[in-house]
C-alpha positions in Angstrom: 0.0 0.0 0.0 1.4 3.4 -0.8 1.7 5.7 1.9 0.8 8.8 0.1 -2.7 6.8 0.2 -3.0 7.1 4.1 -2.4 10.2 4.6 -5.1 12.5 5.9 -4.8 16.6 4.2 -6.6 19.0 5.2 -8.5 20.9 2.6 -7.1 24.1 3.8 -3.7 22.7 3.2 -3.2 24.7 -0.2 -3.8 28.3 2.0 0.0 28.9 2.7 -1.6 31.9 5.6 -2.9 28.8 7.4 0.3 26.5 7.6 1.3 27.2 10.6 -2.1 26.5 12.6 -2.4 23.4 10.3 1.0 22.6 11.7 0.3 23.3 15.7 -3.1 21.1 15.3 -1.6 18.5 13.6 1.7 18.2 16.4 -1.2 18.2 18.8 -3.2 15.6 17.9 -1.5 12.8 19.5 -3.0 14.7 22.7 -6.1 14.4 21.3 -5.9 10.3 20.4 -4.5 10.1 23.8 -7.6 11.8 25.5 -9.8 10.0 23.3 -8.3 6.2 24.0 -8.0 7.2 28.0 -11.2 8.1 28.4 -12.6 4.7 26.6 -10.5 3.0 28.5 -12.0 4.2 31.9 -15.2 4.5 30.5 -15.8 7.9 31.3 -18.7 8.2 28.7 -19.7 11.7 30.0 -15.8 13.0 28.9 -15.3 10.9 25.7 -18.6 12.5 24.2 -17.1 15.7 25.0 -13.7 15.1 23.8 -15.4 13.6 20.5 -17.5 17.2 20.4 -14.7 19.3 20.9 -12.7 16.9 17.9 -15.5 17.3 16.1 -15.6 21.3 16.1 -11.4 21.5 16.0 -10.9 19.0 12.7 -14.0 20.2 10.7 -12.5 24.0 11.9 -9.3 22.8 10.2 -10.2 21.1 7.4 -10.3 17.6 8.5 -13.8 16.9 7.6 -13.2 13.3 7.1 -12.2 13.4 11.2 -15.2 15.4 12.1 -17.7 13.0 10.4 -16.2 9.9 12.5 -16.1 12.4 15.8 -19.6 13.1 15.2 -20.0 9.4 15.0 -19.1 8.6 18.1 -20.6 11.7 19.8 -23.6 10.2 18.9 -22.9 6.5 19.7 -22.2 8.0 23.5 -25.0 10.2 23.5 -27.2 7.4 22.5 -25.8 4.7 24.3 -24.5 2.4 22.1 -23.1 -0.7 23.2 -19.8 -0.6 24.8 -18.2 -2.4 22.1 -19.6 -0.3 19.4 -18.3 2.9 20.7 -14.7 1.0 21.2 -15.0 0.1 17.3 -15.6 3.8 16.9 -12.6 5.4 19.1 -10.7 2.8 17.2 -11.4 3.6 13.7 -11.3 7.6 14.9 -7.9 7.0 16.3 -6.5 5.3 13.7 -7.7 8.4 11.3 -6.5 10.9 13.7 -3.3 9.3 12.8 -3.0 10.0 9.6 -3.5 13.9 9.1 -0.7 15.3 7.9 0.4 18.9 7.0 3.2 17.6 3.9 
């Protein structure tokens, strides 16, 4: 598989003004995939729904829409209460796009 495929742009990435934000939220997302896997982990439904909101807001901000959609996702598997194991699909399939996003 070619790597180039994996990779997760922004659609902002072509506005050279906004490469530096790009930049900062794309160092930062490890924090976020952190957050994200913690609080499934521990179950915390009340704080994974809101880290999924606030990832939901922050990647569609920055052009990541393809990480918003699967943020909303799993806003609304919480808020709905899904089964535990369907909302641990979700963080998983999130995560692993959170991954991806890339600036270059």
């Amino acid at each position: 598989m070619n790597t180039e495929q994996t990779l997760i742009y922004s659609d902002l990435a072509s506005d050279k003004d906004l490469r530096e934000i790009l930049l900062i939220y794309v160092e930062e997302m490890p924090d976020k995939i952190v957050r994200l896997e913690h609080e499934c982990a521990e179950r915390n439904w009340s704080e994974l729904c809101i880290a999924a909101h606030q990832l939901k807001g922050s990647a569609g901000s920055h052009g990541f829409a393809e990480i918003s959609l699967a943020a909303a996702e799993l806003e609304n598997a919480v808020k709905t209460k899904q089964p535990e194991e369907q909302i641990k699909f979700i963080v998983q399939h999130l995560t692993d796009l959170c991954r991806r996003v890339t600036v270059d």
